[in-house]
N, C-alpha and C positions, 0 to 999 in steps of 0.2 A: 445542407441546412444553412440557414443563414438567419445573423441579430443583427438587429439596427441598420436592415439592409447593406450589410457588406456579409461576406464569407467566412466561416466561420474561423477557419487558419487567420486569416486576415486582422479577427478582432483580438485573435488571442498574439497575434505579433505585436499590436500595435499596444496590447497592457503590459506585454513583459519590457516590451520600448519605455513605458512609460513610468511602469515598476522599476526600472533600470536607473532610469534619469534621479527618479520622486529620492531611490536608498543610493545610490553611489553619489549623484552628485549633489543634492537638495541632504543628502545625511540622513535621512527618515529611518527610522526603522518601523517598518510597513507589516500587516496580517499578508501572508500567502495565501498560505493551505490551513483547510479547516477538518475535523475531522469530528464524525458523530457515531459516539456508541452507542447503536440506535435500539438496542437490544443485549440483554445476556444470555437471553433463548436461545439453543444450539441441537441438533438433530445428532450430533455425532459426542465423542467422550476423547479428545486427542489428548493427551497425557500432561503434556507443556502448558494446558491453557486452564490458569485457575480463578476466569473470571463466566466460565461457563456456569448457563442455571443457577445462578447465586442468586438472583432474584433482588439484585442490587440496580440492576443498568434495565430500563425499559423507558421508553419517550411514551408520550400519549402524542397524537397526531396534530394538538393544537402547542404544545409545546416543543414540538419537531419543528414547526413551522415557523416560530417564535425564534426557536433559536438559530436557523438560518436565516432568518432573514436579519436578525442581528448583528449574524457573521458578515454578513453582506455589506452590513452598515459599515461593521468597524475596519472594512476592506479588502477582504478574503474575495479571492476569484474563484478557486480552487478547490473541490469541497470532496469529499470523501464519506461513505457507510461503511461501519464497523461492527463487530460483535461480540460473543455469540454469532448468529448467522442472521446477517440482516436481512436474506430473504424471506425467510419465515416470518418477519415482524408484521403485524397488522396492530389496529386499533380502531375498535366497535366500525369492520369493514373497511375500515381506511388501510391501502398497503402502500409497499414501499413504490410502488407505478407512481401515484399519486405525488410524494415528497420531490421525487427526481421531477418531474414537469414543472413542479411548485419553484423548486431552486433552479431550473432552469427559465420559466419566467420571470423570478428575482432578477438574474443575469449572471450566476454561474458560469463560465469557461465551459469547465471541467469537473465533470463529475466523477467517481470512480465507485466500484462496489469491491470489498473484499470479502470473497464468499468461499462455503468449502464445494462449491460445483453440483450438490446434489439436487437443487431444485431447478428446474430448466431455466435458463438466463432469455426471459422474455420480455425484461425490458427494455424501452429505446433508449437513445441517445443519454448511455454513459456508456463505462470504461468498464470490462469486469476483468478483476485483478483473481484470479482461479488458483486457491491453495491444492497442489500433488507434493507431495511429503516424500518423493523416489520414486523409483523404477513400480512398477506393479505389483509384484512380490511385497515389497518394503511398504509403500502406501497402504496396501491392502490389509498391512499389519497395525498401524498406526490409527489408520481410518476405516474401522468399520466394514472391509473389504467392499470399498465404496469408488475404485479407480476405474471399473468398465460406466459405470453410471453415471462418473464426471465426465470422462472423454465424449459419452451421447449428448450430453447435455449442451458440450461445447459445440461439438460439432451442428447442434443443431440450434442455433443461439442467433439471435436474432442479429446480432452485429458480429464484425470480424475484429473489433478491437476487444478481443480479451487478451490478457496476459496470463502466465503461472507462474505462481510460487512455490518457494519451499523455504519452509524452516528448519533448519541445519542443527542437526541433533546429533546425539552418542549413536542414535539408533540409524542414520542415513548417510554420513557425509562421507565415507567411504564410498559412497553410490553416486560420487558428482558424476562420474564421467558417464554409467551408466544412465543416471536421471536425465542431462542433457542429450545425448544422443537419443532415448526414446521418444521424449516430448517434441524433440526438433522435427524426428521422424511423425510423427503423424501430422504435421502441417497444417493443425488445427490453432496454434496461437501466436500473437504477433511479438515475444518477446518472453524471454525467462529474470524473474525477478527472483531476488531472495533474503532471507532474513538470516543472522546467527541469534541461536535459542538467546533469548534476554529475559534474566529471573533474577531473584533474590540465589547471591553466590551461594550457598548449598542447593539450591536446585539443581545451578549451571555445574557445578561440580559434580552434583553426582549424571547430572540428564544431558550436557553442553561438552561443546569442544576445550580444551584448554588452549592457552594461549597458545604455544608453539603449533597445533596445530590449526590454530586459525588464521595463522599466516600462510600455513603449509596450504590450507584448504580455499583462500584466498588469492595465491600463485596461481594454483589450478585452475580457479574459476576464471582469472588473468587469461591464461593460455589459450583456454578454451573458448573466450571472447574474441584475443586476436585470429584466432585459427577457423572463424567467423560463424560462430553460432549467435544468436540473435539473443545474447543476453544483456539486460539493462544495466549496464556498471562503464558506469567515464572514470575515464584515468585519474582524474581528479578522485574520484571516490571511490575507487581503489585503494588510491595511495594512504587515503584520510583511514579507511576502516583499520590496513593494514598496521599503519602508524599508529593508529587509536588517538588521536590529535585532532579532530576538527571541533569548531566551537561549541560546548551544548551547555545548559537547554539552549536550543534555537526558539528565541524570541519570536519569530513569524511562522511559525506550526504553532495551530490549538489544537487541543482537544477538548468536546464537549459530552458531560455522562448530563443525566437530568436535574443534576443537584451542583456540576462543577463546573467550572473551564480552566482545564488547567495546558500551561506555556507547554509545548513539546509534546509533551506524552501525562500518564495518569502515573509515571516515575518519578517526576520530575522532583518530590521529596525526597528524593532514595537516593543519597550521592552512592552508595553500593551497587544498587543497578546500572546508574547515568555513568559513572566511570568504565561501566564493559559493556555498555550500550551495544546491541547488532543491528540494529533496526537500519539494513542500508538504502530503503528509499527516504528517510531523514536524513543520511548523509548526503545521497546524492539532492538535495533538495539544499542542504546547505552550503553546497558545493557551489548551485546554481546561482544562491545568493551572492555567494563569493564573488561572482563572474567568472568563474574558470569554464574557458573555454570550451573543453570537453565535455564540461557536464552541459553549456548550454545546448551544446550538437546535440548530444544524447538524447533532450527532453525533446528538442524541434525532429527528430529522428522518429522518435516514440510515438506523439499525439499529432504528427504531420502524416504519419503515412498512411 
C-alpha cells in the first residue's frame, strides 16, 4: 500500500521524523493519537467494563466523520476505534468499513480497532488490537465462553496485523504465564499487549491487582519478554508502569465520545483513577514522546513488521 506515492513504512518514518523535530527541538506540544468511542453497544457483559450498553456513547456516521477529520486537522496521525464493541457499530447502513477508508483518505498512518474478536475481522487496512482475558478456561469465564470463536475469527482475518490483549484482573493474572504461552502457541497474532484493570479505587480493590502484586506481575511479564515472546512492553515502559512515574494526562492522546474530547482518556477528571492509571499502551506511547529509545524500537518493531 502506498500515500503520496511513497510506501507506506516510508511516510510513517518520515512523520515520526518530523513529529520528533516539530516537539523535541521546535518545543511544540503536538496531537499524536486520537481515540473514538465509536459506540457503547457491546455483544458480550465482561464485568470490568461499566461503560457497556449505557446508551451514552454512539457516533451517527456524519458526525464520526466530522470528528476525524477534525482530528486530522488539529494533527493527529494516529487514530484508533473504541467501545462497547466497535464492530457491531453501523448507522442507517453506514459501518465501520466505511469510517476506516474515510480516515484513511483523510491520511491517517495508522489505524487500529479494539475489539473483543467475535465478529470476523474483515476489514482492510487497519491494526486489530483482539481482547483474550487468559488461557481458555479463564476467558471462557470472563467472556461468554467466546475463546474457540475469537481464535476462528483471527485466524481467518483478512490481515496478519492483529494483536492480543488482556486486562489483568483478580480473576487472571495468576494465568500470565499460562496466557502467554497459549496465545504464542497458536501463531495467529503479531504481538501480546496488555492493560492492568483501571477503575474507580473500590472497583480495583475489590476486582484489581494491588500494588505489590503489580510489580510482582509486571517482573513476570519483564521476564517473559526478555525470554522472547512477542510482547509489546519497551524497557522504558516497563520501568514507567512499574515505578508509577511517567507524565499523565498525556497532552497528545485524545479521546473522543459524541458530546466530548477529552486529553488522555474519559478519566482524565478523576485524579483517583490517573494516579493508578494501567492503561500501558498510553504509557508506552508516552514513553515514545519522551524519545526513549526502546520504546521507539518497540513501536518501528510493531507497525514495521
Amino acid at each position: 500500500m502506498a500515500v503520496g506515492g511513497f510506501p507506506l513504512m516510508i511516510n510513517k518514518l518520515l512523520s515520526w521524523f518530523s513529529y520528533s523535530f516539530k516537539t523535541f527541538i521546535l518545543r511544540k506540544e503536538l496531537p499524536y493519537l486520537f481515540g473514538i468511542v465509536i459506540t457503547d453497544k457491546c455483544n458480550l457483559n465482561c464485568f470490568y467494563c461499566e461503560s457497556k450498553n449505557s446508551g451514552r456513547y454512539h457516533f451517527s456516521f456524519e458526525q464520526a466523520k466530522d470528528t476525524i477529520n477534525s482530528a486530522y486537522q488539529r494533527g493527529h496521525r494516529s487514530l484508533y476505534f473504541t467501545g462497547g464493541e466497535p464492530m457491531i457499530w453501523e448507522d442507517k447502513g453506514h459501518t465501520l468499513d466505511e469510517l476506516i477508508q474515510y480516515a484513511r483518505k483523510v491520511g491517517f498512518l495508522e489505524v487500529f480497532i479494539f475489539t473483543n474478536g467475535t465478529i470476523p475481522l474483515s476489514i482492510k487496512q487497519c491494526n486489530y488490537i483482539v481482547t483474550v482475558d487468559g488461557p481458555k478456561s479463564i476467558h471462557d469465564q470472563i467472556r461468554n465462553n467466546s475463546y474457540a470463536l475469537v481464535l476462528k475469527n483471527v485466524e481467518n482475518a483478512v490481515t496478519k496485523a492483529v494483536f492480543v490483549s488482556i486486562t489483568f484482573s483478580k480473576a487472571n493474572f495468576r494465568y500470565l504465564d499460562q496466557f502467554v504461552k497459549e496465545v504464542t502457541g497458536t501463531k495467529l497474532f503479531r504481538g501480546i499487549s496488555f492493560n492492568l484493570l483501571t477503575h474507580w479505587p473500590e472497583i480495583v480493590e475489590e476486582h484489581g491487582v494491588s500494588p505489590e502484586e503489580r510489580k510482582h506481575l509486571l517482573d513476570k511479564i519483564w521476564e517473559l519478554k526478555k525470554k522472547g515472546y512477542p510482547i509489546v512492553l519497551s524497557k522504558a515502559a516497563y520501568k514507567g508502569l512499574r515505578n508509577n512515574d511517567w507524565k499523565r494526562p498525556i497532552p497528545q492522546i485524545e479521546l473522543g465520545t459524541k458530546d466530548n474530547i477529552f486529553t488522555c482518556c474519559r478519566d482524565v477528571g478523576n485524579p483517583a483513577i490517573c494516579e493508578n492509571c494501567g492503561y500501558a499502551n498510553c504509557v508506552e506511547v508516552s514513553q515514545i514522546l519522551a524519545l526513549k529509545p526502546s520504546a521507539m524500537w518497540q513501536v518501528i518493531r510493531m507497525l514495521g513488521a
